[in-house]
C-alpha positions, 0 to 999 in steps of 0.5 A: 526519485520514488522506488519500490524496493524488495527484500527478504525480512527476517523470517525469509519471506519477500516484502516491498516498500515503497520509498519516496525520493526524500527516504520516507517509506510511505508504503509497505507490502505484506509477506511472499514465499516468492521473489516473483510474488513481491514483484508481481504484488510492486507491479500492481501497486504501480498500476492501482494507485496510478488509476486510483482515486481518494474515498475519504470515510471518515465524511461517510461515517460522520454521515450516516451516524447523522442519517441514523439518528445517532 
């Protein structure tokens, strides 16, 4: 089972990863004061990637060096 894991780095300040079911952390958040904060960041994750879909830029900057001339 995937999880999203929170806890305190070295410097006191709250992170999550997100954990795939084989153990491979495949995302990390940046820091929060607060554990609230971690948490309410986990939870849009959750919901933001569940809707998102996948812009591959490097075809749009392959594209537009062609379209410059360059």
């Amino acid at each position: 089972m995937n999880k999203i894991h929170i806890y305190k780095d070295i410097a006191g300040q709250y992170r999550w990863r997100l954990v795939a079911s084989n153990g491979e952390k495949v995302a990390a958040s940046e820091a929060y004061v607060s554990k609230a904060g971690a948490i309410e960041s986990a939870n849009k994750v959750k919901i933001w990637a569940s809707t998102a879909i996948i812009v591959d830029d490097t075809l749009v900057k392959t594209s537009l060096i062609g379209f410059l001339g360059r």
